[in-house]
C-alpha positions in Angstrom: -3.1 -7.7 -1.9 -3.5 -6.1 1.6 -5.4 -2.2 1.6 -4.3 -0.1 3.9 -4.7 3.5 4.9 -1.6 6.0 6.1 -2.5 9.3 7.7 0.4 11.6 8.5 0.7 15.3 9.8 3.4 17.1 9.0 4.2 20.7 10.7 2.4 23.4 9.9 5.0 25.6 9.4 6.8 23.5 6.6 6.9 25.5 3.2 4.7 24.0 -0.1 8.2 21.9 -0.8 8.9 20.5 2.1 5.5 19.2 2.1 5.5 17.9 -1.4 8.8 16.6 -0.3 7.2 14.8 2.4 4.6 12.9 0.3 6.1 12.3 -2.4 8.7 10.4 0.0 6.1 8.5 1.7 4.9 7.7 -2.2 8.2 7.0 -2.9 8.6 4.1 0.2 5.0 2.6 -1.0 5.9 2.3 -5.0 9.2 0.9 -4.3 8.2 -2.1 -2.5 5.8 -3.4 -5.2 2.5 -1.1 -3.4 -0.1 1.2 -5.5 -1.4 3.7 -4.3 -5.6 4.3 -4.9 -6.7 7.4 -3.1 -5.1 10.7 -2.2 -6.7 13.1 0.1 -5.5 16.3 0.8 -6.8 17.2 4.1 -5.2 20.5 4.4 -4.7 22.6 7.6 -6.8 21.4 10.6 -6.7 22.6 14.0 -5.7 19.8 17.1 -7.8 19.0 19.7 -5.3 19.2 22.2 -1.8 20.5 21.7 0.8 18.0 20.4 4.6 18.4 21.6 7.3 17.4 19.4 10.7 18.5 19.4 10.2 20.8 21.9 8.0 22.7 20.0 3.9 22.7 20.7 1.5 22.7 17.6 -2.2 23.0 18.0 -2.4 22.3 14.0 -0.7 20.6 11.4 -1.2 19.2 7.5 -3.3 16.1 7.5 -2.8 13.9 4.2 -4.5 10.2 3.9 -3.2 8.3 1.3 -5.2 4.3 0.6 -3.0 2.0 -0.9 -2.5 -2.2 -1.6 0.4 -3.9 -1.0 1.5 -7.5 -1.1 4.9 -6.8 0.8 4.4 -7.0 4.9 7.8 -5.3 5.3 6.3 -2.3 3.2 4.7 -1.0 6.9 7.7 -1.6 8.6 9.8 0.6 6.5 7.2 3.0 6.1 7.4 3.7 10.4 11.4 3.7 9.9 11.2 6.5 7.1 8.5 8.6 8.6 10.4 8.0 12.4 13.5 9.7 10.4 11.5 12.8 9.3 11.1 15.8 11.4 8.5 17.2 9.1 5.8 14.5 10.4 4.7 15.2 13.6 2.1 12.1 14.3 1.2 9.3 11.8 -1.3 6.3 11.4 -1.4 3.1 9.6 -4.3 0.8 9.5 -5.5 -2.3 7.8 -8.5 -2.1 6.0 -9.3 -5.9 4.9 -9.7 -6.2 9.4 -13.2 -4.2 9.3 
């Protein structure tokens, strides 16, 4: 199995359901194509270092969540860029490949 790590940013101005909305679909992507999650972190609020412009709106924070997770399906990072292109709740994300340290 492959580790990875996914951090994603989602508005600031989404309410607590819409958030757990968010995750839990990014969860939901990850599980269904044969991954496990290991570590959640909750990053919470954080202020930008520059302003970020996304739908015409500027943000200078947002809610950072990191989630580490194993998967033995490639295609699994594929669809996870399609799903979180689709949302408007996630401002920025990252993906990265832990076992290329």
């Amino acid at each position: 199995m492959s580790k990875y790590e996914i951090m994603f940013i989602v508005r600031p101005n989404v309410e607590e359901e819409k958030l757990t909305d968010a995750r839990n679909k990014i969860q939901d992507v990850i599980n269904q194509r044969g991954g496990q999650i290991t570590e959640t972190n909750d990053m919470g609020r954080r202020r930008f270092a520059y302003v970020i412009n996304h739908d015409q709106q500027k943000y200078h924070e947002g809610l950072y969540t990191v989630y580490q997770f194993e998967t033995t399906d490639a295609s699994t990072l594929t669809e996870l860029d399609r799903v979180i292109n689709i949302d408007d709740r996630i401002i920025r994300h990252l993906t990265i490949n832990l076992d290329e340290k």
